[in-house]
C-alpha positions in Angstrom: -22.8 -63.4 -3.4 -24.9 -61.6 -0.9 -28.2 -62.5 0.3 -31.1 -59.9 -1.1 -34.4 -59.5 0.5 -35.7 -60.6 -2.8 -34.2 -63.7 -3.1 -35.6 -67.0 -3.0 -34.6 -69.1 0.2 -34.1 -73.0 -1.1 -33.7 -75.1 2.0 -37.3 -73.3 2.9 -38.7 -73.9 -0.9 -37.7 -77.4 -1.1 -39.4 -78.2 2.4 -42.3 -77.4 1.0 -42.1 -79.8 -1.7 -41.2 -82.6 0.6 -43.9 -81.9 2.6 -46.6 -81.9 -0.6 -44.8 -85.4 -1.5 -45.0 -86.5 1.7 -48.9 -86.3 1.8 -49.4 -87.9 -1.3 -46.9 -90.4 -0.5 -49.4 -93.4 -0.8 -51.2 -92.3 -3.8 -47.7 -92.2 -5.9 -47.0 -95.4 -4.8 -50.1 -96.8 -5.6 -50.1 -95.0 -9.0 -46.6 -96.8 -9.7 -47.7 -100.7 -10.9 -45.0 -101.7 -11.2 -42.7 -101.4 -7.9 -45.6 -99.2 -5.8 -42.7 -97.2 -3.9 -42.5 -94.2 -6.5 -44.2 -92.2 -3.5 -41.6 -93.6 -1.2 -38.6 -92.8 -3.5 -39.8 -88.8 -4.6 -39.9 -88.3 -0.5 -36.9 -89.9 -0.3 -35.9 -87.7 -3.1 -36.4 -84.4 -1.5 -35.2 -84.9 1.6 -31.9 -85.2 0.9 -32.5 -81.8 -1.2 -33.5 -80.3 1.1 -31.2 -81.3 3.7 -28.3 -80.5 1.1 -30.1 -77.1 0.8 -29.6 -76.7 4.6 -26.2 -77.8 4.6 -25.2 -75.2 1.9 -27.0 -72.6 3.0 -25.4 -69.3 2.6 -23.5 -70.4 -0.7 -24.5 -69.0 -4.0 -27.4 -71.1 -5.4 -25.7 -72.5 -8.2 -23.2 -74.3 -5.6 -26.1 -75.3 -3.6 -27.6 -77.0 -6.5 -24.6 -79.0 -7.2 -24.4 -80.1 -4.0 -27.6 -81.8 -3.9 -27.0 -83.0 -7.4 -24.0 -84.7 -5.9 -26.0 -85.9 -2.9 -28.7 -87.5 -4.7 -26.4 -89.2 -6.8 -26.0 -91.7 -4.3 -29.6 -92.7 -4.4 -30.4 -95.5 -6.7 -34.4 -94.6 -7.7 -34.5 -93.8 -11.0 -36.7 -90.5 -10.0 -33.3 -89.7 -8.3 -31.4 -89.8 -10.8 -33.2 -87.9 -13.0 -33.7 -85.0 -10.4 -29.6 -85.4 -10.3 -29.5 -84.5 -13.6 -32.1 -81.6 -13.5 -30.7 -80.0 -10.4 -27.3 -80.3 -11.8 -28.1 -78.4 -14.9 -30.1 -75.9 -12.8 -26.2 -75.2 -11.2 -25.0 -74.2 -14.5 -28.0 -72.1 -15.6 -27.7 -70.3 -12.1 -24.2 -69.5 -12.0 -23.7 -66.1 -10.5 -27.5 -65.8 -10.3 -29.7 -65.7 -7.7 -33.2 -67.7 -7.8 -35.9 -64.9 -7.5 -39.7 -65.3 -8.4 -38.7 -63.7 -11.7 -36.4 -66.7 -12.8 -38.2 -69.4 -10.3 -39.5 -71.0 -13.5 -36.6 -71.7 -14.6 -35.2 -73.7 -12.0 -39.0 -75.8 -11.8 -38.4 -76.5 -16.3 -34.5 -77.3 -15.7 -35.6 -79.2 -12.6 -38.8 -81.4 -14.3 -36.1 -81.3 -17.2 -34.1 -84.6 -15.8 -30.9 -82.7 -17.5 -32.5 -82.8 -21.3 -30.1 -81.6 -23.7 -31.0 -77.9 -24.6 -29.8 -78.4 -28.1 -33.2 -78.3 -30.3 -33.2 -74.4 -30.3 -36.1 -72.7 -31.3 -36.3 -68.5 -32.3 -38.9 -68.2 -30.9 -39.2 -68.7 -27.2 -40.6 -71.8 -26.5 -43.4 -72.8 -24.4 -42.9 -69.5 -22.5 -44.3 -68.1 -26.2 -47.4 -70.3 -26.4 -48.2 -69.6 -22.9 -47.5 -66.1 -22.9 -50.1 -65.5 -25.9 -52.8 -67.6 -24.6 -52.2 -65.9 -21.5 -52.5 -62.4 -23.1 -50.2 -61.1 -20.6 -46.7 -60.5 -21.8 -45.5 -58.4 -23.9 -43.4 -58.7 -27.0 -39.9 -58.5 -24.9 -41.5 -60.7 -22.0 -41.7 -63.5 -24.9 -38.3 -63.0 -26.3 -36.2 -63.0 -24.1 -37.7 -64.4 -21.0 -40.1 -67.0 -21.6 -41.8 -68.6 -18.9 -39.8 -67.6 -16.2 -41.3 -63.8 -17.3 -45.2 -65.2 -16.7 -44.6 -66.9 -13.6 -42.8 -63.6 -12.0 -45.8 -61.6 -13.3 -48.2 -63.9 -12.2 -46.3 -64.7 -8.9 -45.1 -61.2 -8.1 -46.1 -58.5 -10.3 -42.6 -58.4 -12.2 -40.9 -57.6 -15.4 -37.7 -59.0 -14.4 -35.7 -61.1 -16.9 -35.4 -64.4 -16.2 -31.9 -65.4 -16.7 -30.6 -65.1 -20.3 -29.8 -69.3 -20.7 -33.1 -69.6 -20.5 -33.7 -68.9 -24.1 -31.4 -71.7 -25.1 -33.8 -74.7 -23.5 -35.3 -74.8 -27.4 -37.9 -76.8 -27.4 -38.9 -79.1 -30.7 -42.3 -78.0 -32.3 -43.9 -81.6 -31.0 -43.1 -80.5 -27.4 -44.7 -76.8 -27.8 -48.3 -78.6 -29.1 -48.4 -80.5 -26.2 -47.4 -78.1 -24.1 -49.9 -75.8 -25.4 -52.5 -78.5 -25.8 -51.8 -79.1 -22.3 -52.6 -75.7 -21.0 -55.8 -75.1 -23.5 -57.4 -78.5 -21.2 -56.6 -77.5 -17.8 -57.9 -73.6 -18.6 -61.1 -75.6 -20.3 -61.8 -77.3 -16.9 -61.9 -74.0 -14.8 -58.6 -74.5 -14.3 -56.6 -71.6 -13.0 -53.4 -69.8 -14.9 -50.7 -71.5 -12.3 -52.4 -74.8 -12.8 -52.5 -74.5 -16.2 -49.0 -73.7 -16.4 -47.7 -76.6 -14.3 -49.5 -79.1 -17.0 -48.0 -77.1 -19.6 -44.5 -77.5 -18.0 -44.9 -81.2 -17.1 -46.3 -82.5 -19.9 -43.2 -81.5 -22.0 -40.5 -82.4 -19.7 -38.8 -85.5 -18.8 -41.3 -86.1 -16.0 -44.3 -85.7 -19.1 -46.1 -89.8 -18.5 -47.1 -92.0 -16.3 -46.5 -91.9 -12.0 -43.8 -89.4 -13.1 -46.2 -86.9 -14.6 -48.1 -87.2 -11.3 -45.6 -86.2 -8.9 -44.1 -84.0 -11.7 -47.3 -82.0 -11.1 -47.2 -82.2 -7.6 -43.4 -80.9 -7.1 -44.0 -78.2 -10.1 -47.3 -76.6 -8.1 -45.4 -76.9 -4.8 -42.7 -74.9 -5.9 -44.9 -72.3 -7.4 -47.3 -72.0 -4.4 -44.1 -72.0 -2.1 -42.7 -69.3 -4.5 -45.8 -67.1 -4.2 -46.2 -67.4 -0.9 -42.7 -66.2 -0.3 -43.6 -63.1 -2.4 -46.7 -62.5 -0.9 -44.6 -62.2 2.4 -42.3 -59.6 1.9 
């Protein structure tokens, strides 16, 4: 598949995320109690996606993905592993897709994700429905059919695009959509902003949703949103 100018570059996007990791390094390992190298390991982590990004580059993304899914399945953290699993089920939503800042989100949910089943389907849309009304910016289509991935490409880069159409099978059960929502009404109570917002929302009902893991969760969701806009804002 041919590069677009459009498209998102992921050797360059998950730089940035090793980079943010990087400078929190010692604070996730001091956040971990219990082995204090979660800081260590989520660098670790990244590097090798990113690298596998580099290797791959110029293959379609979904091959890229399972590269670094591959890759980091040699690594023996346990943060690995479930970023395996996430980017390996990011390969099969993104097969014969590109990753734009239309569908970004959807690589940052499958991604925090850890490869959770998408089996507790929902009609509605999920937690891109709950965060598209208390947004108030989506429309009625936005919210059926492209959840979250439609907010953050309007919010990112002024778009309407549909996000891929697998997105509306990662159902989400109606415990995960309170705290999700929850999540997002006490980050926007604190002055936070819509991204920020959004990445508690996110985090807080995927696999990375407690503890050290919801910390660098947070960090690697708003690195990947920030590097996404500021890829938009470029071109």
């Amino acid at each position: 598949m041919s590069k677009q100018p459009g498209n998102i570059d992921l050797a360059s996007l998950f730089q940035t995320v090793t980079g943010t990791l990087n400078n929190n390094r010692e604070s996730l390992n001091e956040a971990d109690t219990s082995n204090h190298d979660h800081g260590d390991n989520m660098v670790d982590t990244f590097e090798v996606i990113t690298q596998a990004m580099k290797e791959k580059k110029g293959a379609d993304p979904a091959d890229q993905l399972a590269y670094a899914a591959e890759i980091l399945r040699q690594r023996k953290s346990g943060s690995a592993q479930l970023y395996a699993k996430g980017l390996s089920q990011a390969s099969q939503e993104f097969q014969g897709q590109q990753v734009t800042s239309g569908n970004a989100m959807t690589l940052i949910q499958t991604l925090l994700g850890g490869g959770q089943a998408s089996g507790q389907q929902q009609q509605s849309g999920g937690v891109g429905d709950i965060l598209g009304s208390l947004l108030g910016g989506t429309n009625q289509q936005e919210q059926q059919s492209g959840g979250v991935g439609n907010i953050l490409g309007s919010l990112l880069g002024g778009t309407n695009q549909q996000a891929p159409a697998q997105q509306s099978s990662q159902g989400l059960d109606i415990g995960t959509l309170l705290n999700a929502g929850m999540a997002f009404m006490n980050t926007k109570s604190k002055g936070g902003s819509n991204i920020e917002a959004i990445v508690n929302a996110v985090v807080s009902s995927s696999a990375m949703g407690g503890g050290y893991r919801q910390q660098s969760g947070n960090l690697v969701a708003s690195a990947l949103m920030q590097a996404v806009q500021g890829m938009v804002n470029k071109k």
